[in-house]
C-alpha positions as CSV (number, residue, x, y, z in Angstrom):
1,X,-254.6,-47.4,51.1
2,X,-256.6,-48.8,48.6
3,X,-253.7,-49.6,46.1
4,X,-250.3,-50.5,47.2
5,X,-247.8,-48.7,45.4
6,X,-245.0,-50.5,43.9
7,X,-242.5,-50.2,41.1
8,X,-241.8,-53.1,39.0
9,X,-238.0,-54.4,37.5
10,X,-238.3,-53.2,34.1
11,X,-236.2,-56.4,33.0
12,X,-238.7,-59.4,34.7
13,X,-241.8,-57.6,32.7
14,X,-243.5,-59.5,29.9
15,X,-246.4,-57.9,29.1
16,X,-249.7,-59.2,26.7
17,X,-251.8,-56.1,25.4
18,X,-255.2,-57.4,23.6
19,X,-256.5,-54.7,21.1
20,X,-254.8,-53.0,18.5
21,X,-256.2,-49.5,18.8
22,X,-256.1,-45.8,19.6
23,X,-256.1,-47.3,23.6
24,X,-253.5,-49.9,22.9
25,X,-251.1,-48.1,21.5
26,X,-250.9,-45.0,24.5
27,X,-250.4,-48.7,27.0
28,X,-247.8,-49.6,24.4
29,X,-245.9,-46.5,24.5
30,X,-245.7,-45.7,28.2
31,X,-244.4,-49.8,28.7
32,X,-241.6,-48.8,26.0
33,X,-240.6,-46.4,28.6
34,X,-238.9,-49.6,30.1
35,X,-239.2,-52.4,28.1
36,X,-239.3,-53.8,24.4
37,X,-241.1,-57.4,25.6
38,X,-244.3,-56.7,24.5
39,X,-246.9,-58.7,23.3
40,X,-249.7,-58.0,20.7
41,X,-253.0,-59.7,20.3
42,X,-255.2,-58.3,17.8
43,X,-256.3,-59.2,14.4
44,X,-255.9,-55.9,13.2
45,X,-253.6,-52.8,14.2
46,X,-254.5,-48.9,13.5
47,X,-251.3,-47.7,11.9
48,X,-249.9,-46.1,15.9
49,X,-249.5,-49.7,16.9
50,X,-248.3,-51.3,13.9
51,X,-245.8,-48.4,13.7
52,X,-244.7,-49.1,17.0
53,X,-244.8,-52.9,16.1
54,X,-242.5,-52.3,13.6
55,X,-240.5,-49.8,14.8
56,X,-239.6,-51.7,18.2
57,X,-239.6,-55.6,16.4
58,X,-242.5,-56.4,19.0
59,X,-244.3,-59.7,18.7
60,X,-247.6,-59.7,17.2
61,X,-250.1,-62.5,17.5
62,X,-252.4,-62.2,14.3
63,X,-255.9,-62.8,15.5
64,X,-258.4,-61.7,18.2
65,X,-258.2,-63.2,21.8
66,X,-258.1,-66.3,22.3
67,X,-257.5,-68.0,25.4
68,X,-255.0,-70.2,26.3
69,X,-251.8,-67.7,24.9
70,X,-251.2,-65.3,28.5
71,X,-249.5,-68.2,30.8
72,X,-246.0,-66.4,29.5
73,X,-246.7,-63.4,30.5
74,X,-246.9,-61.4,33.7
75,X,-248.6,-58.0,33.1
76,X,-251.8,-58.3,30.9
77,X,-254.0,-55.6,29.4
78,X,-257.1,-55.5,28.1
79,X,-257.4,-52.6,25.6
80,X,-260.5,-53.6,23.5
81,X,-263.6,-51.7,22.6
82,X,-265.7,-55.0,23.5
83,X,-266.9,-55.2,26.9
84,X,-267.3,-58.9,26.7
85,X,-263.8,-59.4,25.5
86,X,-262.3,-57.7,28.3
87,X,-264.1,-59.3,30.9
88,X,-263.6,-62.9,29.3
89,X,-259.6,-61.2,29.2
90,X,-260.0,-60.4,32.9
91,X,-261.3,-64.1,33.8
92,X,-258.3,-65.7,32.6
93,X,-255.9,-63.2,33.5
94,X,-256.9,-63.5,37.5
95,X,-256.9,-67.0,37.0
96,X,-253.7,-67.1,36.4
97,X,-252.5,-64.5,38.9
98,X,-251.2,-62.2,36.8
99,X,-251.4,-58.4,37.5
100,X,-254.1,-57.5,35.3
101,X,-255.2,-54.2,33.9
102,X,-258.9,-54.0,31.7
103,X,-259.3,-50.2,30.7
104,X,-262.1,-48.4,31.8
105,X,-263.4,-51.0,34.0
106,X,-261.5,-50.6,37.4
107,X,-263.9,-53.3,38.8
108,X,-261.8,-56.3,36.6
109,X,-258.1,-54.9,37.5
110,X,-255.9,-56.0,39.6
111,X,-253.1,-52.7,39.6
112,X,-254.3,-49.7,38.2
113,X,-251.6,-47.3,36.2
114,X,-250.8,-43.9,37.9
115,X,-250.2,-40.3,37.0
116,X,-246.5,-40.6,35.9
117,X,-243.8,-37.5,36.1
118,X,-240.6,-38.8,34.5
119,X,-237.1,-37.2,35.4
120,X,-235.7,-40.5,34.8
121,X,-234.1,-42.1,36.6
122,X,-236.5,-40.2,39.1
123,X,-240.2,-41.1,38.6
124,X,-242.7,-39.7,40.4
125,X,-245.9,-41.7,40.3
126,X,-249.1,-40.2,41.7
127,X,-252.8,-42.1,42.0
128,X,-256.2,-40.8,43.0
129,X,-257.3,-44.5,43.7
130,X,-259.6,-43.9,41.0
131,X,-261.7,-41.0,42.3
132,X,-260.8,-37.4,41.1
133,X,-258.6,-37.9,38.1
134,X,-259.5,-34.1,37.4
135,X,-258.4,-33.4,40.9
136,X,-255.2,-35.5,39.8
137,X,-254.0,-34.2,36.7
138,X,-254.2,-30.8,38.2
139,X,-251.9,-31.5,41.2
140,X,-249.5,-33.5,38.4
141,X,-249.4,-30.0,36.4
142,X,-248.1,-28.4,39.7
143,X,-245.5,-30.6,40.2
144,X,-244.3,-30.4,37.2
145,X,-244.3,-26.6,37.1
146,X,-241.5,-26.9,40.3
147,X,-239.8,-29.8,39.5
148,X,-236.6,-29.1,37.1
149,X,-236.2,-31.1,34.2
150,X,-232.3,-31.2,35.3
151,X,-233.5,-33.2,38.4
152,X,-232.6,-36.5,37.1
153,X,-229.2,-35.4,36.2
154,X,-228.9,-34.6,40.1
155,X,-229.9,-38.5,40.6
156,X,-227.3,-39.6,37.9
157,X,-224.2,-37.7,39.7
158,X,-225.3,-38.9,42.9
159,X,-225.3,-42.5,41.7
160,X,-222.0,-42.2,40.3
161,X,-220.6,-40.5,43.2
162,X,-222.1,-42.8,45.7
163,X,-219.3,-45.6,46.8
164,X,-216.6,-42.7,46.8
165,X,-219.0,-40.7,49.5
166,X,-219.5,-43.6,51.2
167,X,-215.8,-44.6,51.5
168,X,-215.6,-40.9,52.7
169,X,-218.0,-40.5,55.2
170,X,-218.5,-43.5,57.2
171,X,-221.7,-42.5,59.2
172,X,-225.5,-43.1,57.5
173,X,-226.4,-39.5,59.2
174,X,-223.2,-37.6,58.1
175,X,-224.1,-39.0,54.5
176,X,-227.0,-37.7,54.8
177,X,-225.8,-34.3,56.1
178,X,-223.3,-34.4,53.0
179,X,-225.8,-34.9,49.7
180,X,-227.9,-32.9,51.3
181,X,-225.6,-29.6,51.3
182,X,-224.2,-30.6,48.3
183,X,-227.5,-31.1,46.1
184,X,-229.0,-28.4,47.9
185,X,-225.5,-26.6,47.2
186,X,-223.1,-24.7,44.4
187,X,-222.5,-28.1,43.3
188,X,-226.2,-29.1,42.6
189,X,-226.9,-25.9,40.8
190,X,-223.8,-26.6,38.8
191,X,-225.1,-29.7,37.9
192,X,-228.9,-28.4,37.0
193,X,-226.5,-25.8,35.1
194,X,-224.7,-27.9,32.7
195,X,-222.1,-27.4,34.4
196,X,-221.1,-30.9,35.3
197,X,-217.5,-30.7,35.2
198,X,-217.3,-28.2,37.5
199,X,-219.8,-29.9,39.8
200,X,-217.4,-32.9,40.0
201,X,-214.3,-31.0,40.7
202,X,-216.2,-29.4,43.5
203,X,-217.5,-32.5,45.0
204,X,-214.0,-33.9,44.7
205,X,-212.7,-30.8,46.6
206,X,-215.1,-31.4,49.5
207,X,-214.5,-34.9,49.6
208,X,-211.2,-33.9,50.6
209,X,-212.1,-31.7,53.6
210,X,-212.6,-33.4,57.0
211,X,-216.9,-33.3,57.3
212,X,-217.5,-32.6,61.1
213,X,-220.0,-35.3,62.4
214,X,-223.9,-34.3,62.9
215,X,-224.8,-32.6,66.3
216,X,-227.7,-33.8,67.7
217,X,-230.6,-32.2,68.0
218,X,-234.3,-31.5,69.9
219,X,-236.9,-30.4,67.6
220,X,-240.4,-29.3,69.4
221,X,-243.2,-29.0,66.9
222,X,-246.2,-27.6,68.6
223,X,-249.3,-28.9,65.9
224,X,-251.9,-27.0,67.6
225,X,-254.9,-28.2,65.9
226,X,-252.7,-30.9,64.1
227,X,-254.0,-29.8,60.6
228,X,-251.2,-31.2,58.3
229,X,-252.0,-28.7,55.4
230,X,-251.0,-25.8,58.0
231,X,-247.6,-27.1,58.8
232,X,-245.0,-24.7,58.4
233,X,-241.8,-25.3,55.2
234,X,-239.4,-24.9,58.5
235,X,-241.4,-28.0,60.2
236,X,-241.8,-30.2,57.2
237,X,-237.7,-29.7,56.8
238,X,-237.1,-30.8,60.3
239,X,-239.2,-34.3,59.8
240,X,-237.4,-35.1,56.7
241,X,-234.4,-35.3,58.4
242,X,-235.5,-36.4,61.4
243,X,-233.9,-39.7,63.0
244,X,-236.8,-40.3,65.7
245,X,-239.7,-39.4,66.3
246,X,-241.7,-39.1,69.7
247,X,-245.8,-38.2,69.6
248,X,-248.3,-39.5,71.9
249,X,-252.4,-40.1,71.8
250,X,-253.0,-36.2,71.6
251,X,-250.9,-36.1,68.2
252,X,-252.9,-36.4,64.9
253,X,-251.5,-39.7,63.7
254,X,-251.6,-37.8,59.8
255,X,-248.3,-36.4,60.8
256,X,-246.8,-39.0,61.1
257,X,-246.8,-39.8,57.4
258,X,-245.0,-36.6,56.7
259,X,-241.9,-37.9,58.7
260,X,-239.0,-39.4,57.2
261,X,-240.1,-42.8,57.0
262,X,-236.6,-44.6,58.3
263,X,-237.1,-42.4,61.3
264,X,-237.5,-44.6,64.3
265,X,-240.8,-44.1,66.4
266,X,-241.5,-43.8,69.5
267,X,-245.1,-43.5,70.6
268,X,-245.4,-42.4,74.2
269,X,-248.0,-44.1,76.9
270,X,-248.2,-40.6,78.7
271,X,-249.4,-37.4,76.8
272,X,-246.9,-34.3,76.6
273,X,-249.6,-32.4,78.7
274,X,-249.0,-34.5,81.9
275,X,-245.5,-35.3,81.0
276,X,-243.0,-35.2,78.4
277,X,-240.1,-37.6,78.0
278,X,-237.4,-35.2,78.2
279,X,-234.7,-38.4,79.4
280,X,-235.1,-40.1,76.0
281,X,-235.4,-37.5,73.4
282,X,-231.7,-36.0,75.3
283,X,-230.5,-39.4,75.0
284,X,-231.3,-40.1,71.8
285,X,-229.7,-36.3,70.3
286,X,-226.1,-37.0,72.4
287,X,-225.6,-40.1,70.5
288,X,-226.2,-37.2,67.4
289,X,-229.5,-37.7,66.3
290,X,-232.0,-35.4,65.1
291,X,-235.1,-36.2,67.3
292,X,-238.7,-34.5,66.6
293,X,-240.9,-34.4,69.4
294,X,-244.8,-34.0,68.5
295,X,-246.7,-31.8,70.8
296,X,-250.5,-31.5,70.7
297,X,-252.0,-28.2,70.5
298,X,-249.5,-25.5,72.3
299,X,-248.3,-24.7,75.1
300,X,-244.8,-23.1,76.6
301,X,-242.2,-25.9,77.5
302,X,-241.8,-26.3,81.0
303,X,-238.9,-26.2,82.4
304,X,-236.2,-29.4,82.6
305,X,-233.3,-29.3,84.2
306,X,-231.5,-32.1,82.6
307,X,-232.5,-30.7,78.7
308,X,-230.3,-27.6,80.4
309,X,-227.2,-29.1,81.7
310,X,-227.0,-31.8,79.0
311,X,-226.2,-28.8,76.3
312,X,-228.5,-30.4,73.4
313,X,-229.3,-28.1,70.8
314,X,-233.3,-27.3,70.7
315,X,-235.6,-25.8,68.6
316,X,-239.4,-24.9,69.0
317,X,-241.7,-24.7,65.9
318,X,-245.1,-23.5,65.8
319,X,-247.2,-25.3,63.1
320,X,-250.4,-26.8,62.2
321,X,-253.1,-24.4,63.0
């Protein structure tokens, strides 16, 4: 990756625009999206920031840059239409080590802003690295077509909800195994409903009823050509929930980074087409985890007599083409 992605505490940011202008004020409103300390430096303000200025009770230094005023700060933008300015802007900035952002000049930043999809408190932040920001704000317009507006709601009840689940259901897999048919549930269309009342007394209900424990669980995903655009909805629902993972030198490494990412990895020395770890993966499911074994290209399972007397539930998916 080009750019690490990373999400900032709204409450540590103190952030220095320089410009007062059309560009300014857009950087202005998307930091209000978290936080009122914001600094000004501009001479002049176009009536958008000096609304905002007022509006918000920001702090406005009254002239052009100068340096010598960004050591207080921590996020600094240069928003001017002068070339020179920014770049002088830039210089200090990086100097200082401060995460700097100089618009339209990608070359003199150090953090670039991304494509932004807020359903507070779930944010969605997307980045082209710079490259296709056509390409870019037409996958943003996708998501936002599917996402629900409601979705943050879903994040709010889950928040409030979370010690009591937790004092509930003990195990980190059987949480999971709970939210997930409860968002996916009555209760999470209740709650993208309105209906939040009910969605509570629900939960509370369930809460109530004894959850039987996770069963473990083989899941054999035959990626034939290993393409990660052809994988299948029923294979990209198994790796989300997957608690290990077992691929080998054969295996497009791409899919990897469509498995849960706390799944635990294990990379195998010997490809599935001479041998596959059968011992392991069994293991692994009767302590009642979901394991996912990558297998390159396809080819029928061969027979294992210890997968058949341990009882371990399997699956086979074909995907990838």
């Amino acid at each position: 990756m080009k750019y690490f992605p990373i999400y900032l505490d709204a409450k540590h940011i103190n952030a220095m625009i320089i410009g007062g202008g059309e560009v300014a004020a857009r950087k202005i409103e998307l930091l209000l999206k978290s936080t009122t300390n914001i600094s000004i430096m501009s001479e002049t303000l176009n009536s958008s920031v000096e609304r905002l200025v007022n509006l918000h009770q920001l702090n406005w230094l009254k002239h052009n840059y100068q340096p010598g005023h960004l050591s207080n700060s921590n996020i600094v933008i240069a928003a001017t239409d002068s070339v020179e300015v920014n770049s002088a802007v830039a210089t200090e900035s990086t100097q200082l080590k401060l995460l700097t952002n100089v618009v339209d000049q990608p070359e003199l930043c150090t953090y670039i802003t991304p494509a932004i999809i807020d359903r507070s408190p779930i944010i969605i932040s997307m980045s082209s690295s710079g490259s296709a920001p056509i390409l870019l704000r037409m996958l943003r317009e996708q998501i936002e077509k599917t996402l629900p507006n409601g979705y943050g709601k879903l994040a709010d009840f889950s928040f409030k909800f979370r010690d009591h689940v937790k004092a509930r259901v003990k195990s980190l897999r059987e949480r999971r195994t709970f939210w997930e048919r409860t968002l996916r549930g009555s209760i999470g269309q209740a709650i993208l409903d309105g209906r939040t009342t009910s969605a509570e007394q629900q939960l509370i209900a369930s809460l109530q009823t004894q959850t039987p424990p996770p069963s473990g669980e083989i899941v054999f995903i035959h990626t034939k050509e290993g393409n990660p655009d052809n994988l299948t909805l029923s294979a990209h629902r198994a790796m989300q929930f997957a608690d290990a993972l077992f691929y080998d030198g054969e295996v497009n490494v791409d899919l990897i980074e469509y498995v849960r990412r706390d799944a635990e990895k294990f990379p195998q020395a010997i490809n599935s087409s001479i041998l596959i770890n059968y011992q392991h993966a069994i293991e692994l499911a009767e302590q009642g985890q979901k394991v996912i074994y990558f297998l390159a290209g396809y080819r029928a399972l061969p027979h294992n007599k210890a997968l058949k007397i341990s009882h371990v539930a399997t699956k086979e998916i074909i995907s990838g083409d």
